[in-house]
C-alpha positions in Angstrom: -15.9 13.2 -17.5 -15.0 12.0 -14.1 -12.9 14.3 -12.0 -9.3 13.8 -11.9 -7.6 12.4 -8.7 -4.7 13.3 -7.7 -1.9 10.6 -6.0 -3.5 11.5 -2.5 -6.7 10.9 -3.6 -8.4 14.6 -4.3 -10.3 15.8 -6.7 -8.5 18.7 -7.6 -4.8 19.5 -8.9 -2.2 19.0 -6.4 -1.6 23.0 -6.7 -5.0 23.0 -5.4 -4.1 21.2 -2.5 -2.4 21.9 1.0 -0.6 19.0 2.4 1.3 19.5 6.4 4.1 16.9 6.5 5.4 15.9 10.0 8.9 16.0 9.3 11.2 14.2 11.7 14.6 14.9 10.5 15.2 11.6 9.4 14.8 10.2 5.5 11.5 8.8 5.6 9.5 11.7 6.3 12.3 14.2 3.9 11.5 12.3 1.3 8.0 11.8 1.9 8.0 16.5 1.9 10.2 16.9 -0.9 8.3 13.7 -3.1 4.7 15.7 -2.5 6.6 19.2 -3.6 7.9 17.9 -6.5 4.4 16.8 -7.7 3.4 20.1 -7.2 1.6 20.2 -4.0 1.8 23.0 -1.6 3.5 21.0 1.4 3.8 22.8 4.8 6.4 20.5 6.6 6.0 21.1 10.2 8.5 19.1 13.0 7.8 18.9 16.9 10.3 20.1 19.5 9.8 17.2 21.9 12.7 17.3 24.6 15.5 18.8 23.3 16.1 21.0 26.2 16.7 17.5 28.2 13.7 16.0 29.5 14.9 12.4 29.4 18.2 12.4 27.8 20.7 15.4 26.3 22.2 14.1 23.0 22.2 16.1 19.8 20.5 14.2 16.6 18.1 12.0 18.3 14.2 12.3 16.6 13.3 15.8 16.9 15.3 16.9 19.1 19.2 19.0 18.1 20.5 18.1 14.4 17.0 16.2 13.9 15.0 19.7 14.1 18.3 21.3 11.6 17.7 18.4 9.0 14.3 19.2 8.5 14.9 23.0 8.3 17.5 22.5 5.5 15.4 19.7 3.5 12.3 22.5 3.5 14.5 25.3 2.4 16.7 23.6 -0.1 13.0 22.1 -1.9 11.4 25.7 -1.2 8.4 25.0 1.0 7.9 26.7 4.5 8.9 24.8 7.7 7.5 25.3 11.0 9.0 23.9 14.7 6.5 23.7 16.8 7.2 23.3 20.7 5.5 20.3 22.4 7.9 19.1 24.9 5.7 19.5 27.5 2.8 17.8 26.3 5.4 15.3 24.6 6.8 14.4 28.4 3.1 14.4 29.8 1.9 12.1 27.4 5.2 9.6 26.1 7.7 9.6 28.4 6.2 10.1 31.9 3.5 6.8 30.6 6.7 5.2 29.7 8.2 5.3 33.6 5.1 4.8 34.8 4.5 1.5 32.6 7.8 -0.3 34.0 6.6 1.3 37.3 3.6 -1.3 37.0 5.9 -3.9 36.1 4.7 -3.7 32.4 6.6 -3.1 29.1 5.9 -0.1 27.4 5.2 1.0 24.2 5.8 4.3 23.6 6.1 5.0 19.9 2.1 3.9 19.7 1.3 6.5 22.5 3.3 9.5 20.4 1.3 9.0 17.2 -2.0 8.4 19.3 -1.0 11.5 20.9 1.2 13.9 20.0 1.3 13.2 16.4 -2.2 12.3 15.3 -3.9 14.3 18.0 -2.0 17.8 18.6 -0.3 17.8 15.1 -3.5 17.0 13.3 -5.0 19.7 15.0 -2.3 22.2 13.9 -2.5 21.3 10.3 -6.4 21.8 10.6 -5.7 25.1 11.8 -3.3 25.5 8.8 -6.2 24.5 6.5 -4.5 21.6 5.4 -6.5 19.6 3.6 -4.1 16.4 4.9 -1.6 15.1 7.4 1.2 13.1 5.4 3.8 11.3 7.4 7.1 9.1 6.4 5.0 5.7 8.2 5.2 2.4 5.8 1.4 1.7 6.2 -0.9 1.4 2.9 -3.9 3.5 3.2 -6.9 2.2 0.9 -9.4 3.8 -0.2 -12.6 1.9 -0.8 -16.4 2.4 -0.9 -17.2 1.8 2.6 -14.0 4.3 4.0 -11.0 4.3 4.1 -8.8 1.4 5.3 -4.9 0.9 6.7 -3.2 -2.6 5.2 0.8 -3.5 6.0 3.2 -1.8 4.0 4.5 -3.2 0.7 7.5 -3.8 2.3 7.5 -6.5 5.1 11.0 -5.5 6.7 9.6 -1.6 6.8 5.9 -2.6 8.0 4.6 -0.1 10.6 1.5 -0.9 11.0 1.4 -2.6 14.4 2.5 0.8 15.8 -1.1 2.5 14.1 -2.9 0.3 15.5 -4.8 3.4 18.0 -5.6 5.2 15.0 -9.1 6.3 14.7 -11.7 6.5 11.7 -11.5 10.4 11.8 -7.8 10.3 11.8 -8.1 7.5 9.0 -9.8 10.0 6.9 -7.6 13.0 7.2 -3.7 11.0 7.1 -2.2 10.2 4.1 1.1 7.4 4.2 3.3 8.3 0.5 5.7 5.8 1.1 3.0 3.0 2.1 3.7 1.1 -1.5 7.7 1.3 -1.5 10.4 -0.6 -0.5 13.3 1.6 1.5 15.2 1.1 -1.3 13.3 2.8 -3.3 12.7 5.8 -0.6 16.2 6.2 -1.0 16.9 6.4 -4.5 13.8 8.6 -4.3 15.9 10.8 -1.9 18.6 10.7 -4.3 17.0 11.9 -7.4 15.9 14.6 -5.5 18.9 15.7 -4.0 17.3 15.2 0.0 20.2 16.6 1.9 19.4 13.5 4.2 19.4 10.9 1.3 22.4 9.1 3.6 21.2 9.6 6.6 20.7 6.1 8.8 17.5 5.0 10.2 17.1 5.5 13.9 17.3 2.1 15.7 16.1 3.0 19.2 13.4 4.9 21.2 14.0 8.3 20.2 14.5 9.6 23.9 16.5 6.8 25.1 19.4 6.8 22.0 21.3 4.2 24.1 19.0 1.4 25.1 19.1 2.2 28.6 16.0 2.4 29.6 16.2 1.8 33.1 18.8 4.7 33.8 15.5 7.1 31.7 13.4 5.7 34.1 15.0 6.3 37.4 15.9 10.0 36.5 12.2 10.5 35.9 11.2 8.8 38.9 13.8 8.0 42.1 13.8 4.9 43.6 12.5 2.6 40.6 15.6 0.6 40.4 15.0 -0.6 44.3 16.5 -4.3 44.4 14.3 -7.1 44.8 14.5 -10.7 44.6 14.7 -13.3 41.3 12.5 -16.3 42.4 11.4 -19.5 40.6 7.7 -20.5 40.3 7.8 -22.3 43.4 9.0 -18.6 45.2 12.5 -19.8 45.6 14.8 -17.5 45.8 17.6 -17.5 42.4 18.8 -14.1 43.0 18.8 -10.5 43.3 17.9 -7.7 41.1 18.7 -3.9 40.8 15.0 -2.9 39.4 12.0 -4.2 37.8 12.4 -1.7 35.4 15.6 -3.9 34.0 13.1 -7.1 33.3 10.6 -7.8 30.5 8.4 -10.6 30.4 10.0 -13.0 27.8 13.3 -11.9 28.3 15.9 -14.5 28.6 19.4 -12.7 28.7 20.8 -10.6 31.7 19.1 -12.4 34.4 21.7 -12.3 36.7 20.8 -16.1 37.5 23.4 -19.5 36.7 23.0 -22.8 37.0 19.9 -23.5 35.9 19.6 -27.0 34.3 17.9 -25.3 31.1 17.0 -21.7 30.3 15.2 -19.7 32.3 12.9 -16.3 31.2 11.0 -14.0 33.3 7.7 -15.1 33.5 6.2 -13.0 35.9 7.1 -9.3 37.3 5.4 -8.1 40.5 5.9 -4.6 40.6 4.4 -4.3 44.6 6.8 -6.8 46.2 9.5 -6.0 43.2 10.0 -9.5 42.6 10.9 -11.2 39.3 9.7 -14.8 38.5 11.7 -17.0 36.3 11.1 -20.1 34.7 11.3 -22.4 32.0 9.8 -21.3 28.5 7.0 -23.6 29.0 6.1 -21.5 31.9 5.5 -18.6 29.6 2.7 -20.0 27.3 -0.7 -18.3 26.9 -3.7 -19.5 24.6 -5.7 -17.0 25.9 -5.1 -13.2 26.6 -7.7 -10.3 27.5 -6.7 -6.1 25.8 -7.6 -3.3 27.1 -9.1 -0.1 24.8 -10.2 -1.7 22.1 -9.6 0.6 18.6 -11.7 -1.1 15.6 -11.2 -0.1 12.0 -12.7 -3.3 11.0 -16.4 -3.6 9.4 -19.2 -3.7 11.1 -19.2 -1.2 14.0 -21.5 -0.5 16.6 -22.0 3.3 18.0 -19.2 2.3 20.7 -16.9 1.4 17.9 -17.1 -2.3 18.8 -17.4 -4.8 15.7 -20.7 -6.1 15.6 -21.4 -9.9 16.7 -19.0 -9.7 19.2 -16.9 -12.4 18.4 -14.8 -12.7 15.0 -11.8 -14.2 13.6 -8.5 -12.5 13.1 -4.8 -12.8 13.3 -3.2 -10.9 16.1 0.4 -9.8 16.6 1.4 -9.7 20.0 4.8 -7.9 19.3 6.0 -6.0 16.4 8.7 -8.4 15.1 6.7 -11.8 15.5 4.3 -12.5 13.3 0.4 -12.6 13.5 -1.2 -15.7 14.6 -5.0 -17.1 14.2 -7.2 -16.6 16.9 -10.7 -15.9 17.9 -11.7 -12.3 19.2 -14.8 -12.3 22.1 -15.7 -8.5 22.0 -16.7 -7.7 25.8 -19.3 -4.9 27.0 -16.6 -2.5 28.5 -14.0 -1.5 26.0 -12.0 -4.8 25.8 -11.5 -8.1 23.9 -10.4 -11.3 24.9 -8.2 -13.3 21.9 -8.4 -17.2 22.2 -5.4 -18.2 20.1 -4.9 -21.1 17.6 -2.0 -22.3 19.5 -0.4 -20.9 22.7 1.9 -17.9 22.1 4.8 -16.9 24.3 6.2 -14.2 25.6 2.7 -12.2 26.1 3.9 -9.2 28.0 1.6 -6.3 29.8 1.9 -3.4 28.2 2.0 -4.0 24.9 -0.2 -4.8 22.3 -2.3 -7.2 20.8 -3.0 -6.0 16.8 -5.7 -7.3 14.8 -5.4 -8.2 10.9 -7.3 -10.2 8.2 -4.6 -10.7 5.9 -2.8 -7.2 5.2 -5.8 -5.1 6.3 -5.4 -3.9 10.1 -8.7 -4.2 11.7 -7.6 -2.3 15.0 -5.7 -3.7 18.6 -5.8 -3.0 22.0 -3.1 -2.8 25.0 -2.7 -6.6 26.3 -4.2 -6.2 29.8 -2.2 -7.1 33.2 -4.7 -9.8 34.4 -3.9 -11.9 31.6 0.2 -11.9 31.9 1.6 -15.5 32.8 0.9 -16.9 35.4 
């Protein structure tokens, strides 16, 4: 008789088997701790300190950080498994938020949730929950892990509102192998019913809308306390150099972005096209003006089939569908592997809005095959 696998995909009872949860605080990852417990595993929920002493901003109950760190504590001891805090705000700043001033710095648009789990949480916490002789890392993330003959593969969440899978993109084959995603296959509405029959002290508890260390959506005020002098005015021109306007800071503009200008009487609507972080100016123009069939990434990740020993998919050009943000949807292109690290994607039909910075994920249907970060070279020009 074959063994028996348990829901994570071991071939042993789920006594038998030590999972460490990266527990946020919030209800996602409670209910992903107390769900594992309840089968009977022996969770280890572990949550990272990241700048609660104020690196960025000081406000009690943002992601891990104040009442976040409290939540955690009291869903682990209410359920009866151990909890651990571990300090990382230094490496946390070093890695996340001192890449995410420096990115508007460069006249980019960040993305700094990708860079925590390529860091912080898939790198440093994975390492800790080896050490605990875990034999997985389990996080709240709506991302289907599949398990098939040839590996292990990530696919969009069952739920399309919840999908997280754009912000995995950097995650590696190792990593693949050792995280686990529980709540992959369920709506939120189930997550928190979940939380409810299970009694999650956090069952109620609303889902964080921003980026964790700037609660308030002001970036730019984040970005000039971490580095003086980034909100320097410049000038708004069009695409013939005319001047429109002023500006109080780069780090105020995204390319796309159509609201706040600070520009009128335009005879249609204007978007920033172009941001030149050496002479600080910001070009505007008409939407038109902002489409791009062809765009180059940087960093290349593959999870796809068919790698060569630098990871690269073999052939060197495939197709795929590519998301160039997390809320628009992926769109046919063709993928030209290069020799250093990078792809250039030759879209269907032009997309908009294609912003340094960012990135460019890869899909064939549900399955992610892997991304890079949209390169500066290729932004509008």
């Amino acid at each position: 008789m074959a063994a028996q696998i348990n829901s994570l995909g071991f071939a042993r009872a789920p006594a038998r088997t030590r999972v460490v949860v990266a527990m946020s605080g919030g209800v996602d990852s409670s209910v992903t701790a107390a769900m594992l417990h309840a089968e009977g595993y022996e969770v280890v929920g572990v949550t990272l300190q990241l700048y609660d002493h104020g690196a960025a901003v000081r406000r009690p109950g943002a992601c891990c950080a104040g009442q976040d760190i409290r939540d955690a504590r009291r869903v682990a001891e209410e359920a009866g498994f151990p909890h651990y805090v571990l300090d990382y705000e230094s490496r946390f700043r070093e890695s996340v938020i001192d890449d995410f001033a420096d990115s508007y710095l460069r006249g980019e648009t960040p993305l700094p949730c990708v860079r925590c789990n390529q860091t912080v949480k898939f790198t440093d916490l994975m390492a800790t929950a080896r050490d605990l002789d875990a034999d997985c890392l389990a996080t709240g993330h709506y991302v289907r892990r599949v398990e098939t003959e040839s590996g292990a593969e990530l696919h969009k969440a069952a739920d399309p509102a919840k999908d997280q899978s754009y912000f995995l993109f950097a995650t590696t084959r190792e990593q693949l192998g050792y995280l686990r995603f529980p709540l992959g296959g369920m709506p939120k509405a189930e997550t928190r019913r979940v939380a409810r029959e299970l009694d999650v002290p956090v069952a109620e508890k609303p889902d964080s809308q921003d980026i964790c260390f700037v609660p308030n959506g002001d970036y730019a005020a984040v970005v000039e306390k971490l580095r003086p002098g980034a909100c320097d005015p410049g000038r708004i021109v069009d695409l013939d150099g005319n001047e429109l306007g002023a500006h109080d800071g780069i780090v105020r503009f995204t390319v796309g972005q159509r609201r706040g200008l600070g520009v009128g009487g335009a005879a249609e609507p204007l978007y920033v096209v172009r941001i030149d972080a050496e002479s600080r100016e910001v070009t505007v123009g008409p939407r038109e003006a902002l489409a791009r069939r062809t765009i180059a990434i940087d960093r290349l990740n593959w999870l796809g089939d068919g790698v060569l020993d630098d990871g690269a998919p073999e052939g060197g050009a495939i197709r795929a569908e590519a998301r160039i943000r997390n809320t628009g949807a992926a769109m046919p292109c063709r993928v030209e592997v290069d020799g250093g690290g990078g792809a250039t994607l030759t879209f269907d039909d032009p997309q908009y809005g294609v912003a340094a910075g960012q990135a460019a994920v890869l899909y064939d249907d549900t399955r992610l095959l892997g991304g890079g970060w949209i390169a500066p070279r290729y932004a509008p020009d």
